[in-house]
FIVEX-704872 format. One line per 10 residues: number of its first residue (from 0); for each residue x negated, y, z of C-alpha. Coordinates in nm, 4 decimals, always signed. Layout:
<pts>
NUM) X:Y:Z; ...
</pts>
This chain:
<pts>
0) +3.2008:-5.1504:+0.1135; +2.8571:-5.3022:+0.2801; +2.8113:-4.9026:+0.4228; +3.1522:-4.9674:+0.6394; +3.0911:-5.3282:+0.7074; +2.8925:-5.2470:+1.0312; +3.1522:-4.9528:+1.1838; +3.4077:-5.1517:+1.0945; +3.2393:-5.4481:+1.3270; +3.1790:-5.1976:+1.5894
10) +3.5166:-5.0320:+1.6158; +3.6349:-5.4414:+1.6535; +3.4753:-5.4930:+1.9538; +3.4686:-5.1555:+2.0925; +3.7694:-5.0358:+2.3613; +4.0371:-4.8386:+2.2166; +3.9798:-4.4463:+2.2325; +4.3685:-4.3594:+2.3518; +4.5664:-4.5196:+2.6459; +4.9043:-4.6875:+2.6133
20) +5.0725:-4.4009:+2.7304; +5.3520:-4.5012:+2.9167; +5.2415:-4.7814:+3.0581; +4.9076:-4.6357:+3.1187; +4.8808:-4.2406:+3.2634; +4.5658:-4.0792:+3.1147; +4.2986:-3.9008:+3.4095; +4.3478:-3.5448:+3.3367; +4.0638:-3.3632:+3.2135; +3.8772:-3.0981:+3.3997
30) +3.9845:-2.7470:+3.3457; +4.3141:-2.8473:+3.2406; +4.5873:-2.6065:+3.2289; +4.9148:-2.7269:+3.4210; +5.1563:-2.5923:+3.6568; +5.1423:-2.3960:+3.9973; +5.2055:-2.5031:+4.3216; +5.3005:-2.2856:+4.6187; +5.1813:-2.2777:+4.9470; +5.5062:-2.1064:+5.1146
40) +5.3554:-2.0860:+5.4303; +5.0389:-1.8323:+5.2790; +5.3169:-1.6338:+5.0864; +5.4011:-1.2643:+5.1938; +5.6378:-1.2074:+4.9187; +5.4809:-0.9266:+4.8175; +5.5735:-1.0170:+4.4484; +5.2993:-0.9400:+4.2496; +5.3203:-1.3063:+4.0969; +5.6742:-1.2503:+3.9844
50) +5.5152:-0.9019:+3.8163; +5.1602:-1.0516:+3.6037; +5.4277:-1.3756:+3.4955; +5.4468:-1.3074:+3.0963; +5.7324:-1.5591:+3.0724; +5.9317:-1.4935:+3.3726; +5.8747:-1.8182:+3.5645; +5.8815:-1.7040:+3.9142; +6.1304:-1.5207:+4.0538; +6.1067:-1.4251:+4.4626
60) +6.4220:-1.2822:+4.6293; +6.3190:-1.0563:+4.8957; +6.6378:-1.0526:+5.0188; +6.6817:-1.4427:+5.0641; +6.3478:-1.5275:+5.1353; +6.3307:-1.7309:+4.8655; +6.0981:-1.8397:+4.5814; +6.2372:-1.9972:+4.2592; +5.9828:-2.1367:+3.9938; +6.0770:-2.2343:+3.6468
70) +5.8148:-2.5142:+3.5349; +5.9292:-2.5149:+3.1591; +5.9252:-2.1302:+3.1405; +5.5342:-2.1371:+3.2623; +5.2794:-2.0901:+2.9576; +5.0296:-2.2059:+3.2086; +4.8553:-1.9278:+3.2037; +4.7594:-1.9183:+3.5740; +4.7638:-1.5159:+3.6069; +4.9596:-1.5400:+3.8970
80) +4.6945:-1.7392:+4.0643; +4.4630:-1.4489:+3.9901; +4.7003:-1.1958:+4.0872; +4.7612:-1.3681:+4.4700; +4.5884:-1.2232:+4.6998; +4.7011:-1.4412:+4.9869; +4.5891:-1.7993:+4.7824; +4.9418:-1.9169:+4.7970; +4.9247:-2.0217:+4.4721; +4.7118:-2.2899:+4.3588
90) +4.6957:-2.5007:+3.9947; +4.7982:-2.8429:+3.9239; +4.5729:-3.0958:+3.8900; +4.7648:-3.3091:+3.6408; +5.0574:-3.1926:+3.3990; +5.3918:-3.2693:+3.4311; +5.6041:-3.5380:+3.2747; +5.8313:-3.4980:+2.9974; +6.2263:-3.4543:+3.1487; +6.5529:-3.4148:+2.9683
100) +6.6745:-3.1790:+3.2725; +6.5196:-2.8409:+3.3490; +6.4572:-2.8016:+3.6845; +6.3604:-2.5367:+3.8847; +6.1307:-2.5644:+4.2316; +6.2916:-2.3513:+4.4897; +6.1255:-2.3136:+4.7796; +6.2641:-2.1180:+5.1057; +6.2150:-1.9649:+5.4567; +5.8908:-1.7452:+5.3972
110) +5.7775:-1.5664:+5.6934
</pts>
């Protein structure tokens, strides 16, 4: 017991080590691993995004001119960003919130 008396003192007075979570949103942490976002204007839809995607998050319709990304599909493992040529796709600086509905991020008229 008189070996914990003095980290017991110390963790007391000292701050907590977590944040009240949803009261509180934490600063993300550098190099963390979110989402993508798209720059739609930088886009050529040359599609080799929707090819390196392992989990089939990004879909582009040539056709439509349209880009469709599926946030709870992505394992967030950013090859697409390496795999852009044009750096229309960037990374997320903080991670999304939890949702009860899976949406998608659709974004239209590419040049």
């Amino acid at each position: 017991m008189p070996k914990m008396l003095p980290k017991v003192i110390k963790a007391l007075v000292q701050k907590p080590a977590t944040v009240r979570y949803p009261y509180e949103k934490p600063e993300p942490v550098e190099g963390l691993r979110s989402g993508v976002k798209f720059n739609i204007k930088k886009c050529d839809q040359c599609q080799d995004c929707e090819r390196v995607c392992p989990s089939a998050a990004i879909n582009v319709t040539y056709a439509e001119k349209k880009l469709e990304y599926f946030p709870f599909r992505c394992i967030c493992c950013h090859q697409c960003i390496a795999s852009c040529s044009q750096g229309a796709i960037t990374a997320e600086t903080v991670a999304r919130s939890p949702d009860y509905k899976k949406v998608t991020d659709v974004y239209m008229g590419m040049p």
